[in-house]
N, C-alpha and C positions, 0 to 999 in steps of 0.2 A: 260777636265782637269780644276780643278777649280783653279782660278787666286785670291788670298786674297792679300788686303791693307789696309793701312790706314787710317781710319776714317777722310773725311773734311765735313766743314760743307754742303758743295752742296750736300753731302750723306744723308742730312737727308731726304726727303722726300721720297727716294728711299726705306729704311730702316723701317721708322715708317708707311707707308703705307703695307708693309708686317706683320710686330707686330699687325696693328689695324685689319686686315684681319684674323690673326691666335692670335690673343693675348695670353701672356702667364702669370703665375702668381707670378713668380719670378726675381728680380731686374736686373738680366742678360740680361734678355729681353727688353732693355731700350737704344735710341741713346744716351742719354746723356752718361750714365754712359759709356757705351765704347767709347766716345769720348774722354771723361773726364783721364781715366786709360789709356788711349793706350800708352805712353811714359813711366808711370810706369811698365807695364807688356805686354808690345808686342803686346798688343791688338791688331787683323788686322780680316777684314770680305771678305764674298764674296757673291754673288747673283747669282744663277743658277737654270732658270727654277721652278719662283717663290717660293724657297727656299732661306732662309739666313743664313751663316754658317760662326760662328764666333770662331776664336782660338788665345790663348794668350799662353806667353812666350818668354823669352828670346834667351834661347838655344832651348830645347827641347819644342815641342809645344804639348797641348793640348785643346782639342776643347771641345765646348759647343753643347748640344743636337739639331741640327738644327732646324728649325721652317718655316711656309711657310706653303701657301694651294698645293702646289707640293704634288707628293706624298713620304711618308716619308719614304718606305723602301728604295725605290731608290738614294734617296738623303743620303741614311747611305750607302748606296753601292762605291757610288761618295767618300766616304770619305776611306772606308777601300781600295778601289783601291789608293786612292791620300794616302796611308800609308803603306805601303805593308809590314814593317816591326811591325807594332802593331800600335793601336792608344789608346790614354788614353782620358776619356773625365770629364770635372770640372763638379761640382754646379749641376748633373742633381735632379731632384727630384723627389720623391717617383713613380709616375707615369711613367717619362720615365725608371729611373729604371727598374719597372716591364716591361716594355716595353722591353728593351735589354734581360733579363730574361727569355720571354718566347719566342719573336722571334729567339734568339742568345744564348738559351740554354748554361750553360758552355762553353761560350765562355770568359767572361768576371770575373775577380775578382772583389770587391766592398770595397770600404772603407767609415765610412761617416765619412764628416768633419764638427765636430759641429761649427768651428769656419766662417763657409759661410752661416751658416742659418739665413732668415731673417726675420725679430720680425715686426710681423705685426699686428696694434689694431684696436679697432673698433675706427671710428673717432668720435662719440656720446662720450666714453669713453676719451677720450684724449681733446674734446673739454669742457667737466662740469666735470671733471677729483672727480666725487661721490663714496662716500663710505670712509671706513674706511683705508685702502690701501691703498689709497691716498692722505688721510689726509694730509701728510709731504709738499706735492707739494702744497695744496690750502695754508697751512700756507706759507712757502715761497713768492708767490706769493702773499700774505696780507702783510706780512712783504715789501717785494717791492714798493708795491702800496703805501704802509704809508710813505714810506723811499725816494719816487721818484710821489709827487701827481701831475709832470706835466707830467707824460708818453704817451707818445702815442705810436701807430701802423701805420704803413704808406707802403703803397704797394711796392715793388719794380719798378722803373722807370728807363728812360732812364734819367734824370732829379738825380735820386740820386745814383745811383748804385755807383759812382763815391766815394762815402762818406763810402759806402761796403764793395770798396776794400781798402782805407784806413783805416778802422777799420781792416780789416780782416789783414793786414801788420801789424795794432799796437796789434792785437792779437799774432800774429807769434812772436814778438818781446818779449813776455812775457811769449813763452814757453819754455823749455828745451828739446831742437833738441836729444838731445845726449841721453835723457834719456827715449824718447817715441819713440819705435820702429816704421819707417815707416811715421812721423808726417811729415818729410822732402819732402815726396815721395807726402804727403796725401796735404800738404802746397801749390804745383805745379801744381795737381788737379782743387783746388779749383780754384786760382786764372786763371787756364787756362777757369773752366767755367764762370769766376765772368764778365772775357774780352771778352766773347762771350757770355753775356746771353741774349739779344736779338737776336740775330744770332739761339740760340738754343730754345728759343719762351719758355723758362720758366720764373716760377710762385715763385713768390720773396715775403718776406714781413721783416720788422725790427722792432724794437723797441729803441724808441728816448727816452733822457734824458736830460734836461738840456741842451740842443740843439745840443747831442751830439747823433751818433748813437753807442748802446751798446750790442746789439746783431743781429742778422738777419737768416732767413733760406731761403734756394730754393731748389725746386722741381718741378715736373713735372706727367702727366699721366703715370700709368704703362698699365693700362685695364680700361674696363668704370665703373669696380667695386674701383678699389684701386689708390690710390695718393702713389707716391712715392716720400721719402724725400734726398734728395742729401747730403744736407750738413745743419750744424747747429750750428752756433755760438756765444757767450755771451763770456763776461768777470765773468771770474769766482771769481775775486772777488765782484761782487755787486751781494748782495744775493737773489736771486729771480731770477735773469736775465735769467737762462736758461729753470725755467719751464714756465714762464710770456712769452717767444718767442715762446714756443713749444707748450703752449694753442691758445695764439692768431692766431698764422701761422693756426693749425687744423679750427680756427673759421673762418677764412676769407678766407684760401683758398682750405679747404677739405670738406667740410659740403656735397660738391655733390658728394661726394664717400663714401661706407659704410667699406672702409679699408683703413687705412695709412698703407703705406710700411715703414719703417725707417734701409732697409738694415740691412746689419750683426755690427759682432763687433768687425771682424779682430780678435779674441785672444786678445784685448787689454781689463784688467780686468777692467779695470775703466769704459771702456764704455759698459762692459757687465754689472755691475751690477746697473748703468744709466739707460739702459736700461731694462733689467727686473723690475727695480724697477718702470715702469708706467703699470705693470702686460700685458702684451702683451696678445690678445687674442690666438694666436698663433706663431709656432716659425717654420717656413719652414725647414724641415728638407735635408738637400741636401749632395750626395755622390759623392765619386771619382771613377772612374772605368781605369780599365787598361787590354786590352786585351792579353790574354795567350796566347804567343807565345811558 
């Protein structure tokens, strides 16, 4: 019977030592991030028989496609036994899809949800951000530099993190809770990794002004091809500030991977068309499935 909890941090080596053994290619597959969401969405795992099988939800729970060098029919067996009355599973992608498909023939209905898919670019692209397409971003960023010529970039430390989460508080302070669905949710996230980010051994970087800090990002490995980015921050009123954090962060802490992840966009327009607008090489397509009872 498999036994699911809550992510702590003593979990992580347990966890990312099975992802580095099975690695997989979409943001689900990350301790951080279900570290990060488990109070927002019920998030809770389990380990059986070098398999790791992770399900969210409040009430009604639905799981995520297992992963592990175990073997994989049996570890789906483990799961339709632990659900006797049907099991729904999130996020899977194209691959496991066809997987459920041809083992489990009509067994399963399929829905996909564009709003989970994740926008993924080359890091060469995002770090010399060339071309016509992009234009808007190099100008901003000249705009910035001219507007702010004592800028710097400065790694994330234990030394300043401190300065991170004060900005990241005087960011919240200047949003409209009420009117961005989820930002509340997304606010508790953050600040739950910003207080554990040596703890969770990610890869930080900000951007100073006038000795103030005014943006910042972190992230962490997904696979030894792609960087994944957690979170990303600027004041949106000083102009530049968010594509000057999003170039610098790829130059200094992606260049060893030939993908940045930058996760979904939740259905929030504004950060979907933020995000298209840095031309994504591709956009992971991911479905819901629900078995026919």
């Amino acid at each position: 019977m498999l036994s699911f909890k809550k992510a702590e941090i003593t979990d992580r080596d347990a966890i990312c030592d099975i992802l580095k053994k099975s690695p997989c290619y979409s943001m689900e597959y990350n301790f951080t991030l279900l570290f990060m969401w488990q109070n927002q969405y019920g998030m809770e795992f389990a380990i059986d028989e070098d398999m790791l099988f992770i399900r969210a939800g409040r009430g009604e729970k639905t799981y995520l496609f297992p992963c592990g060098t175990g073997d994989l029919k049996s570890a789906l067996e483990k799961l339709f036994d632990f659900c006797p009355d049907g099991i729904s599973f999130y996020s899977l992608n194209s691959e496991q899809k066809e997987f459920l498909e041809k083992e489990y023939p009509k067994r399963f209905s399929f829905k996909e949800n564009r709003n989970a898919g994740d926008y993924v670019y080359l890091s060469e692209s995002l770090a010399n951000l060339k071309g016509k397409k992009l234009s808007s971003k190099r100008n901003h960023i000249n705009r910035f530099e001219a507007q702010h010529p004592d800028w710097s970039y400065e790694v994330i430390t234990a030394h300043n993190i401190s300065e991170v989460i004060k900005m990241h508080a005087r960011w919240c302070e200047m949003q409209d809770m009420e009117e961005r669905k989820g930002l509340k949710e997304e606010t508790e996230a953050v600040k739950l990794v910003l207080e554990n980010f040596e703890a969770l051994k990610l890869s930080g970087g900000l951007i100073r002004t006038e000795g103030e800090v005014v943006a910042f990002s972190v992230g962490d490995i997904l696979n030894k091809d792609t960087f994944l980015v957690h979170i990303e921050k600027a004041f949106s009123n000083i102009n530049g500030a968010y594509p000057i954090i999003n170039r610098e962060f790829v130059r200094h802490n992606c260049l060893g991977f030939r993908y940045v992840n930058r996760e979904d966009d939740a259905s929030d327009e504004g950060l979907r068309a933020a995000k298209l607008s840095y031309q994504p090489y591709e956009i992971i397509r991911k479905f819901n499935a629900k078995e026919i009872k």
